[in-house]
C-alpha positions as semicolon CSV with decimal commas, in nm:
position;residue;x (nm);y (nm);z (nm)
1;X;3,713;5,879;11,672
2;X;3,997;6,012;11,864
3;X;4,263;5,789;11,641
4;X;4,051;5,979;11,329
5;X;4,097;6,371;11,528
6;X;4,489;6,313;11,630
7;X;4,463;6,253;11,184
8;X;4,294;6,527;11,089
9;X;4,523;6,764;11,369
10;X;4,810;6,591;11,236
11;X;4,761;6,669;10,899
12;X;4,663;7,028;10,957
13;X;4,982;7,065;11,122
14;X;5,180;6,962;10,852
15;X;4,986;7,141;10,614
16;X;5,052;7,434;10,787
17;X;5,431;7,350;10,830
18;X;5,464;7,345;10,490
19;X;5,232;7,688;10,436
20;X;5,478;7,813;10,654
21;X;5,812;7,681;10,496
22;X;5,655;7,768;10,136
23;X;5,488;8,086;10,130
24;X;5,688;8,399;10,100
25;X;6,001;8,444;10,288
26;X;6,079;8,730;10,513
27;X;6,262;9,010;10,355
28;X;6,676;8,970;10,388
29;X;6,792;9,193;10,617
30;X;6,991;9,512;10,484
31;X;7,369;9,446;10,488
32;X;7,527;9,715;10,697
33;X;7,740;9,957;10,430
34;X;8,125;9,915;10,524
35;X;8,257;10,246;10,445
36;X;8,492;10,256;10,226
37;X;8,830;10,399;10,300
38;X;8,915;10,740;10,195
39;X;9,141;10,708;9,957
40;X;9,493;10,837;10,066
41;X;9,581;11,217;9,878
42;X;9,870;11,174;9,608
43;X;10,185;11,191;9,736
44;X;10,461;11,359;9,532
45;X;10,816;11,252;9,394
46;X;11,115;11,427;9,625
47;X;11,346;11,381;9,330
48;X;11,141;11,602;9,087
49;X;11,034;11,773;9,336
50;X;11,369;11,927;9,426
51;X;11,473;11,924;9,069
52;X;11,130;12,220;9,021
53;X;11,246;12,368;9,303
54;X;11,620;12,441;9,188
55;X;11,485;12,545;8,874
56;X;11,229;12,769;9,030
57;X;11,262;12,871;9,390
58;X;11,625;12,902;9,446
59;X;11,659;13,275;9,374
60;X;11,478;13,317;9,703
61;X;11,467;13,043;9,921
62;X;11,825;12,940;9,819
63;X;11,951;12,621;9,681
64;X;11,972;12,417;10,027
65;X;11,619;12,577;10,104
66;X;11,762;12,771;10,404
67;X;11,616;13,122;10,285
68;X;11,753;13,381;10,111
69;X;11,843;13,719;10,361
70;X;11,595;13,964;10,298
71;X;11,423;13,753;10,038
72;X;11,254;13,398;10,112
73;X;11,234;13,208;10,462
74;X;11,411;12,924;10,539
75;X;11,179;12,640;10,450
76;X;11,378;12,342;10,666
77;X;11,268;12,500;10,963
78;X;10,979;12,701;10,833
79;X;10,631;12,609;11,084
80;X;10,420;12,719;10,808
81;X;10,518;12,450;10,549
82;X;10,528;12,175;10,860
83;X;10,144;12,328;10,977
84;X;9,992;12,292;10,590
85;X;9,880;11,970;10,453
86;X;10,033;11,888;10,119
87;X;9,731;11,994;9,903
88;X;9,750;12,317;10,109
89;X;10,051;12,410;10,022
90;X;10,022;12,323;9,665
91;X;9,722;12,553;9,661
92;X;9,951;12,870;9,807
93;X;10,215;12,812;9,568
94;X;9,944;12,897;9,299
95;X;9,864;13,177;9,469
96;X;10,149;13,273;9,615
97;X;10,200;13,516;9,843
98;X;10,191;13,934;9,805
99;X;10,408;14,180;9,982
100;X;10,094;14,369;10,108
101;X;9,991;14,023;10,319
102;X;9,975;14,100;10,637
103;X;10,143;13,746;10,681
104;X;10,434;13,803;10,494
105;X;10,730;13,944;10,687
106;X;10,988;13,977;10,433
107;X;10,811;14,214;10,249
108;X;10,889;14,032;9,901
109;X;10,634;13,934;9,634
110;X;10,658;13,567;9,646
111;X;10,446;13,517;9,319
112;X;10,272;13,263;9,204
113;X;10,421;12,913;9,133
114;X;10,744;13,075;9,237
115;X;10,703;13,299;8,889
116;X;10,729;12,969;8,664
117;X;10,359;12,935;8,539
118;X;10,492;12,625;8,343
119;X;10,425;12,433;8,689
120;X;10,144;12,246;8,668
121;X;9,986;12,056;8,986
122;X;10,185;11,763;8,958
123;X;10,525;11,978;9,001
124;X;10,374;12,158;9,305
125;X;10,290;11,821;9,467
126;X;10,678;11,669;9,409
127;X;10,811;12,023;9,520
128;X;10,578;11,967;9,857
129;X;10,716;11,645;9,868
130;X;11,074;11,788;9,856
131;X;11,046;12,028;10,149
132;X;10,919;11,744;10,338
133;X;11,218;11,507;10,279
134;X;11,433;11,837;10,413
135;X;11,257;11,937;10,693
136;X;11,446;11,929;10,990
């Protein structure tokens, strides 16, 4: 009898091995979501970027962007254009900047786009990336 009950145990056992190793499997666990990177913000072309700006912000800023006297700052040295991220200062040369702002101290309309609305977004962006090639 105890040869027949170390049987029967062992086949219970393996019976319910194999329930065990059959029947339905624990759920996978969740992969942890890798964030993605955020992607880096376009970065604009210095050569047509100074190209837009000689054909539209000279008459204030100058050709070297050093300011004109009583018109436009210098923009080499200028700690507004080094303070604004590139998107943010595409953004103000849309707007641009009236002589009533309390922020501008020349007193000159600086309009918008440098007053050539044929600028689109693109030219904004390589005239960003201009003034940062020349700052100093």
């Amino acid at each position: 009898m105890n040869s027949r009950f170390l049987t029967i145990l062992s086949t219970l056992i393996l019976i319910a091995l194999l329930a065990t190793a059959c029947g339905p499997s624990a759920p996978a666990a969740t992969p942890t979501p890798v964030p993605s990177p955020t992607p880096a913000a376009p970065k604009g072309d210095a050569a047509a970027g100074q190209k837009a700006y000689l054909a539209s912000c000279t008459a204030c800023h100058g050709p070297e962007a050093k300011g004109v006297q009583g018109l436009g700052k210098d923009l080499t040295t200028s700690e507004y254009v080094k303070s604004k991220s590139d998107s943010e200062l595409v953004e103000f040369f849309k707007i641009g900047r009236p002589s009533s702002d309390p922020l501008n101290t020349t007193g000159v309309d600086m309009p918008p786009k440098g007053g050539n609305p044929a600028l689109n977004d693109t030219d904004l962006l390589n005239i960003v990336a201009f003034l940062r090639s020349i700052q100093q």
